[in-house]
Every structure is written in C-alpha cells, then in structure tokens.
N, C-alpha and C positions, 0 to 999 in steps of 0.2 A: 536935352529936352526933359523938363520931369511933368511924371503922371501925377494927377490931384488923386487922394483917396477917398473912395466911393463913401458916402456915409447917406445911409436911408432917409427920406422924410416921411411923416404918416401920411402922406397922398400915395406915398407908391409903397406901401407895405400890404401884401397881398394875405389874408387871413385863410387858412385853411381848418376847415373844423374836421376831430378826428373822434374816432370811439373806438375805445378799446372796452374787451371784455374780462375781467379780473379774476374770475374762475380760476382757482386753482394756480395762481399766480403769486409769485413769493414778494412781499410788502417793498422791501429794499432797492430789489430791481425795477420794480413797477417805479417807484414813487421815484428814482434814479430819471428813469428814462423819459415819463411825463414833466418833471422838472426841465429838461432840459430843451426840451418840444416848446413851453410856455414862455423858458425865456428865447428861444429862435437859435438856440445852438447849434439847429440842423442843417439852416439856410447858408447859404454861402452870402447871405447880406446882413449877418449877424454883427450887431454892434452894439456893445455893453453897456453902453449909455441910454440905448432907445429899446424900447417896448416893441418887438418884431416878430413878438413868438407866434404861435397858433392856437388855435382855443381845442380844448380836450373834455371829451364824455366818456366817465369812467364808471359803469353796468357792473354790477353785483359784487362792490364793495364788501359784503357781507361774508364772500366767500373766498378774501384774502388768505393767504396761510403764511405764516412765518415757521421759522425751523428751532432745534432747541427750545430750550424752556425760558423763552421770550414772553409767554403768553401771563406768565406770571414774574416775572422778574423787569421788564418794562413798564415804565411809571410816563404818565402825562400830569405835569405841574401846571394851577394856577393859581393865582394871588388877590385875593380883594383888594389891594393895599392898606387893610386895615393888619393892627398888630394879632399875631397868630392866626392870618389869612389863609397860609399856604392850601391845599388841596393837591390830595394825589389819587389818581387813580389807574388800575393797573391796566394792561391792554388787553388783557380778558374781559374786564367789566364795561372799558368803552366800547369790543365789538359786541359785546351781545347787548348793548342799550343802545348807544349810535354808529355803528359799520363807518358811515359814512364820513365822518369826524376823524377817526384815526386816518384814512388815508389823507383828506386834508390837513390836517397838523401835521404828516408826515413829510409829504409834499412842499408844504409853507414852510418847515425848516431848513428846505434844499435852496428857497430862492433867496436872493438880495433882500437885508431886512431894511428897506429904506421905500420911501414913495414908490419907484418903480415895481420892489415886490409887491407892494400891495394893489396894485393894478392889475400885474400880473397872475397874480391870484385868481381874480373876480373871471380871470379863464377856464377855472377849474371847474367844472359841471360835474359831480359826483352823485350816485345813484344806487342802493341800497339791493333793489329790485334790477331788474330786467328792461323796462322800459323806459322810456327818456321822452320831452315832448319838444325836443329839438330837430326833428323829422324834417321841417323843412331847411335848416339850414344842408342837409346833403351831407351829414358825416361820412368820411371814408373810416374803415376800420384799418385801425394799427395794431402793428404786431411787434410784440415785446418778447426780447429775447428772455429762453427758459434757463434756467440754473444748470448748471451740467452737474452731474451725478457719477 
C-alpha cells in the first residue's frame, strides 16, 4: 500500500502572528531565526514550494547589536542602473538613519529571491520603537535563542 505526500493548500495554512523583542539581540541570530519562522521551517507542514510561514513583529529594531567591528566594516549596496550608480553605505549610518531597514535587508537576503520571497517578506512587520498597531491580530511573543559567551 503506498502513502500519498501531505503537501499544504492555502485553505488549510494556519497563520500565526508573533513579536519578538530585539533589545540587545545579536543581528545574525535574530535575522537567522525570523527567516526561518516566515518561510514555515518550523511547522511540520513545511513545503518549499508554498508560502506556509507565519508573519512576525520585530520591537526596537534600533537596539540591535552586532559584535566585532562590523559596525564599520559592513557595507549595504544599491545601484540606480545608471552608469556609476553604485551606492554604499556602512551599517553604522543605516542604524542611526533607518534601524529598521538593516534588519529587513538582513532578513530579505536569508529568503528565496524569487516570487515566493517576495511574498514572504511582506510578513516582516519591523519597528524602530516599542509599539506596534498590530494589537489586534493577538501576537505571541517569541523567543530567540541568546549567543553563548
């Protein structure tokens, strides 16, 4: 007798919304773990093909930390497409102008870069500040493993 393999449809993908708080939370691991949350790596109905993740609210962005002298030796590139477009900027200067921008580009270079990550994405609720106006979807808080020392 053989078993057919379970493969999800969007009627029965169950959404869970989550917030974590980034306080003193090293950029790597964060951006690791939420990655993995968005595409449903966690569920055991996980399928590479389909959009099954859970959506995430990520609280005080501003007060990520990274280790080493990252802060100045990490560059974010972008490109006009016109000739000598490039742009760079270091990750010193994007946290103290947009917090919230680094951990999204961070995040956005962990997923699939095709349609799906870009769906995927639009899960990512990022927040600067403290407060969120996502209240009524009911976030649980998740908890992100710390760095060992």
């Amino acid at each position: 007798m053989r078993y057919a393999s379970y493969t999800p449809t969007i009627e029965t993908v169950e959404r869970t919304w989550y917030v974590v708080d980034a306080t003193g939370l090293n950029l790597g691991r964060l951006a690791t773990t939420i990655a993995a949350i968005l595409r449903g790596k966690h569920k055991p109905t996980f399928s590479p093909h389909m959009d099954v993740g859970d959506c995430v609210i990520v609280l005080n962005a501003e007060k990520v930390t990274v280790t080493g002298r990252k802060m100045d030796e990490e560059f974010f590139y972008r490109h006009s497409l016109y000739p000598g477009g490039m742009t760079k900027v270091s990750l010193k200067e994007m946290t103290q102008t947009h917090p919230e921008r680094v951990l999204e580009l961070t995040i956005k270079g962990m997923l699939p870069h095709t349609r799906l990550g870009r769906t995927m994405i639009k899960k990512l609720h990022v927040y600067a500040g403290s407060t969120h106006p996502h209240a009524a979807q009911m976030p649980v808080v998740l908890e992100v493993p710390e760095a060992k020392k």
